[in-house]
MDTraj code that builds the backbone (N, CA, C; nanometers):
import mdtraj as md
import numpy as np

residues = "UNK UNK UNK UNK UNK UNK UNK UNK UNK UNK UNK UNK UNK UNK UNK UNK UNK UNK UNK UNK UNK UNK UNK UNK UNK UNK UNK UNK UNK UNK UNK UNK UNK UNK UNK UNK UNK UNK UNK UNK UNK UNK UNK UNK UNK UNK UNK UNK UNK UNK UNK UNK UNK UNK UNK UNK UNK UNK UNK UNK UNK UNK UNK UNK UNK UNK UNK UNK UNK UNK UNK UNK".split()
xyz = np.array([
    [6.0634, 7.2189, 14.2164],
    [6.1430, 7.2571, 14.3307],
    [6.1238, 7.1540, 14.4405],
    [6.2231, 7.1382, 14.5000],
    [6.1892, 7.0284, 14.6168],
    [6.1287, 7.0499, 14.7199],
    [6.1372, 7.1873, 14.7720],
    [6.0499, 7.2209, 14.9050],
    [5.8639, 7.1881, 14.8338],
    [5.8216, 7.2515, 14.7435],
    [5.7043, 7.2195, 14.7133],
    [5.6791, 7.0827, 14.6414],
    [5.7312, 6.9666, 14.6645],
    [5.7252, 6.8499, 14.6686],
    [5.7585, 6.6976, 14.8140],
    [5.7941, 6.8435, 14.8635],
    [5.8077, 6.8191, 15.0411],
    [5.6779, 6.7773, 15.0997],
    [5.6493, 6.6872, 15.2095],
    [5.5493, 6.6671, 15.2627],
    [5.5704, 6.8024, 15.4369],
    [5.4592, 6.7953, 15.4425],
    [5.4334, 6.9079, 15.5712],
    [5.5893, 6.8919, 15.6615],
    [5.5873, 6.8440, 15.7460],
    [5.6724, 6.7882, 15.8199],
    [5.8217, 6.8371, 15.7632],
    [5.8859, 6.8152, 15.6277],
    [6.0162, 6.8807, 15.5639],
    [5.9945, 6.9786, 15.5267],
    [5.8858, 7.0246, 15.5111],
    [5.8643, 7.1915, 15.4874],
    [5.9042, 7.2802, 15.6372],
    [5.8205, 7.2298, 15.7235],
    [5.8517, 7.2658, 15.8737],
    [6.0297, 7.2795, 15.8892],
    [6.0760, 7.1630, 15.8919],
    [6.2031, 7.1529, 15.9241],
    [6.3004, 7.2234, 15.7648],
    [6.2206, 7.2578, 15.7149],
    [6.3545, 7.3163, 15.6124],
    [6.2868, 7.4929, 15.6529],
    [6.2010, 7.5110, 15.6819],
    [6.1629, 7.6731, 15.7156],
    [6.2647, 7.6918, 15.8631],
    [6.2903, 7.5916, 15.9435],
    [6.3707, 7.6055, 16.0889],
    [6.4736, 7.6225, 16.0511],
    [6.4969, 7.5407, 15.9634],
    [6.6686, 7.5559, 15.9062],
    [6.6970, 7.6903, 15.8515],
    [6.6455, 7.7474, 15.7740],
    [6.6652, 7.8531, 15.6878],
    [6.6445, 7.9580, 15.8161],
    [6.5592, 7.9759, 15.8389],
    [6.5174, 8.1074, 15.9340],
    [6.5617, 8.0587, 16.1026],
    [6.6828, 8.0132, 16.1542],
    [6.6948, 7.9189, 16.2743],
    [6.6399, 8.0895, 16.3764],
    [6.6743, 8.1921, 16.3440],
    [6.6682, 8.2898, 16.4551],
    [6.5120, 8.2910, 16.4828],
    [6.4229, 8.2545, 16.4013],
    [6.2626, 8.2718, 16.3994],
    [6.2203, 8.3199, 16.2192],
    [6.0872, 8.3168, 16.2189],
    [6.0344, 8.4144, 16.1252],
    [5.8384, 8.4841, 16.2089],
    [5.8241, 8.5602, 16.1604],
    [5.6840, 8.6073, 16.1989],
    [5.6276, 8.6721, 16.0925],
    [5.4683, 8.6785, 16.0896],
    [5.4025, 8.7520, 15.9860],
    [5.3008, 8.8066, 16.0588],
    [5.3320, 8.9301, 15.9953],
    [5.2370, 9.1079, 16.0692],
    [5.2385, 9.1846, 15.9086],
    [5.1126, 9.2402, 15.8388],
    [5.1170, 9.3053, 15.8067],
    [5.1131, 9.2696, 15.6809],
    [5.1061, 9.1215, 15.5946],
    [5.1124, 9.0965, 15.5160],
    [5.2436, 9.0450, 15.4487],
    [5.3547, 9.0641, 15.5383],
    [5.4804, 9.0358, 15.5082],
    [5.5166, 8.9207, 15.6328],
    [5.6066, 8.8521, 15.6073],
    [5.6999, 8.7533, 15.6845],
    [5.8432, 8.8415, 15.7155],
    [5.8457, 8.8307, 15.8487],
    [6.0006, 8.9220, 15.9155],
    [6.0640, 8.8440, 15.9463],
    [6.2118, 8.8317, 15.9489],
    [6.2918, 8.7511, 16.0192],
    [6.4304, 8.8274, 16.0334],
    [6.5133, 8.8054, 16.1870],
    [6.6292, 8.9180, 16.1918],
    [6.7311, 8.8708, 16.1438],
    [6.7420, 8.7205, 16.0592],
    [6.8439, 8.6883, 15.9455],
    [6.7950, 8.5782, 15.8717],
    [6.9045, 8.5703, 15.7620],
    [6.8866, 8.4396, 15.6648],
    [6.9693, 8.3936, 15.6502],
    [6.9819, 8.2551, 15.6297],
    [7.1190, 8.1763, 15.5632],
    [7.1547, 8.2501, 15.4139],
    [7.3446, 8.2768, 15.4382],
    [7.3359, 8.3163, 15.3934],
    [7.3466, 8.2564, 15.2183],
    [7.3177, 8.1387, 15.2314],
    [7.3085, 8.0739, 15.1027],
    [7.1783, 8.1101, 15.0655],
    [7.0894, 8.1446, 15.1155],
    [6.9577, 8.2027, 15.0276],
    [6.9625, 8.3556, 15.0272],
    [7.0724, 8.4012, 15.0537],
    [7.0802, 8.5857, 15.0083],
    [7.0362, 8.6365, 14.8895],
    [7.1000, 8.5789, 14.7929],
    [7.0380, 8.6074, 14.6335],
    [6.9681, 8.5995, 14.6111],
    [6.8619, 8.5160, 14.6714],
    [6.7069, 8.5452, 14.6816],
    [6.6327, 8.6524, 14.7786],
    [6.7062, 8.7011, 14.8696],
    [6.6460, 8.8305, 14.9187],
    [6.6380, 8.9441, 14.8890],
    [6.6984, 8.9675, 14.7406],
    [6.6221, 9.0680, 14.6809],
    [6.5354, 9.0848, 14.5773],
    [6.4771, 8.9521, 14.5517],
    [6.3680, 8.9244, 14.4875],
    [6.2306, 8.9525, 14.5777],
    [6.3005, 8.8801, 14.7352],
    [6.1794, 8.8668, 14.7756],
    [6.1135, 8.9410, 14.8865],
    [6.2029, 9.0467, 14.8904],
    [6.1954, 9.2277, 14.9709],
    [6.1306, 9.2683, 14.8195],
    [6.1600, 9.2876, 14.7113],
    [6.0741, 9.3160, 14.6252],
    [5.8974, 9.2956, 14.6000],
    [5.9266, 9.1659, 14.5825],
    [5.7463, 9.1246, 14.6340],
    [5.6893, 9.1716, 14.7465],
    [5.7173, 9.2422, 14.8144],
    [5.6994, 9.2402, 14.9550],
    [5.6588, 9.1394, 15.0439],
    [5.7710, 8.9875, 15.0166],
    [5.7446, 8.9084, 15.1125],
    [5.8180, 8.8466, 15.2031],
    [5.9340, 8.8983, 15.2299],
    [6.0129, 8.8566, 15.3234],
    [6.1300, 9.0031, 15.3481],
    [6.0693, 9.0220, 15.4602],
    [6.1686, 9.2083, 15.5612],
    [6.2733, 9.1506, 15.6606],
    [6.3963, 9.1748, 15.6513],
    [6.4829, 9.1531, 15.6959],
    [6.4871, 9.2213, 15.8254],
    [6.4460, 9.2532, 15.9646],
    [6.4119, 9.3331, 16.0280],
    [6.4699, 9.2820, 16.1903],
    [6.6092, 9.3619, 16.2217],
    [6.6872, 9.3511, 16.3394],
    [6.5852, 9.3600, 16.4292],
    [6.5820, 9.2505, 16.5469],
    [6.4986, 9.3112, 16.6263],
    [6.5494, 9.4148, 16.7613],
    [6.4641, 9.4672, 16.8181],
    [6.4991, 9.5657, 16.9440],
    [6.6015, 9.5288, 17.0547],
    [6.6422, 9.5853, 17.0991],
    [6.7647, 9.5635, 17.1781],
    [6.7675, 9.6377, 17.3404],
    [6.7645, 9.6035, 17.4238],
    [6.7564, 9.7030, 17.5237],
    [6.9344, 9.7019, 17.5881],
    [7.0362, 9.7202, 17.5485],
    [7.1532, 9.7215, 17.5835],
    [7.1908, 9.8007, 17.7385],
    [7.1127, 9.8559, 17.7710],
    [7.1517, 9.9380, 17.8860],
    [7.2303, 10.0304, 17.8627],
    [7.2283, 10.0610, 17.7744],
    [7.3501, 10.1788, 17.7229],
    [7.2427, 10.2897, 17.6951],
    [7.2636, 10.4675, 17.7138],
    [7.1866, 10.5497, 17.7026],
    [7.2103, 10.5562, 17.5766],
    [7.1496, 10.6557, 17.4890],
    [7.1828, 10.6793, 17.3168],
    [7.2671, 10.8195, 17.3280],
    [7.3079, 10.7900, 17.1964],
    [7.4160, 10.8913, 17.1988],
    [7.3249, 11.0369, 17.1300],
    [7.3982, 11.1346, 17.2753],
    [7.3244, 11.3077, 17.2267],
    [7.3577, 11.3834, 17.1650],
    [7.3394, 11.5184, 17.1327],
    [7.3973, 11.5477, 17.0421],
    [7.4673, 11.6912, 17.2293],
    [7.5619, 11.7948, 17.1636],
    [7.5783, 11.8693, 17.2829],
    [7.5046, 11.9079, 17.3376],
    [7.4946, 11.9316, 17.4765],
    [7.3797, 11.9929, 17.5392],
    [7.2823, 11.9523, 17.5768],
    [7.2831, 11.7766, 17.5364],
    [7.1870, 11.6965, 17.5783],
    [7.0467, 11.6746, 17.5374],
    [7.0672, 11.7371, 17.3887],
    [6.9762, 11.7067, 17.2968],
    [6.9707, 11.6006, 17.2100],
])
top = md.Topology()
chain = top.add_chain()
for i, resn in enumerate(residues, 1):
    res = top.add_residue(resn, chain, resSeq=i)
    for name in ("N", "CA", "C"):
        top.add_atom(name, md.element.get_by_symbol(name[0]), res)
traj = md.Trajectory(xyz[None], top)
């Protein structure tokens, strides 16, 4: 494979490329809130392993959430 024949430096810059929104690791897994989507077909291999969670991050929109009647 070419990434693991990559020196440090193109590994760096091909992980920026792929993950441009970020990636982070908590928990034993790597999160990121998207992927190119040319490596999709590999994201369900690798949500399987448990090593890469596709995970929207938080949003504070200013918008209240929606209740149910009665304000529950």
């Amino acid at each position: 494979m070419l990434f693991e024949s990559a020196n440090l430096h193109q590994k760096q810059a091909f992980i920026r490329i792929v993950f441009n929104s970020g990636i982070s690791y908590s928990d034993g897994i790597y999160r990121t809130p998207s992927i190119l989507p040319l490596f999709a077909d590999k994201l369900l291999i690798l949500k399987e392993k448990r090593l890469l969670e596709i995970q929207q991050p938080l949003e504070n929109s200013g918008i209240a959430p929606v209740s149910a009647p009665g304000g529950t």
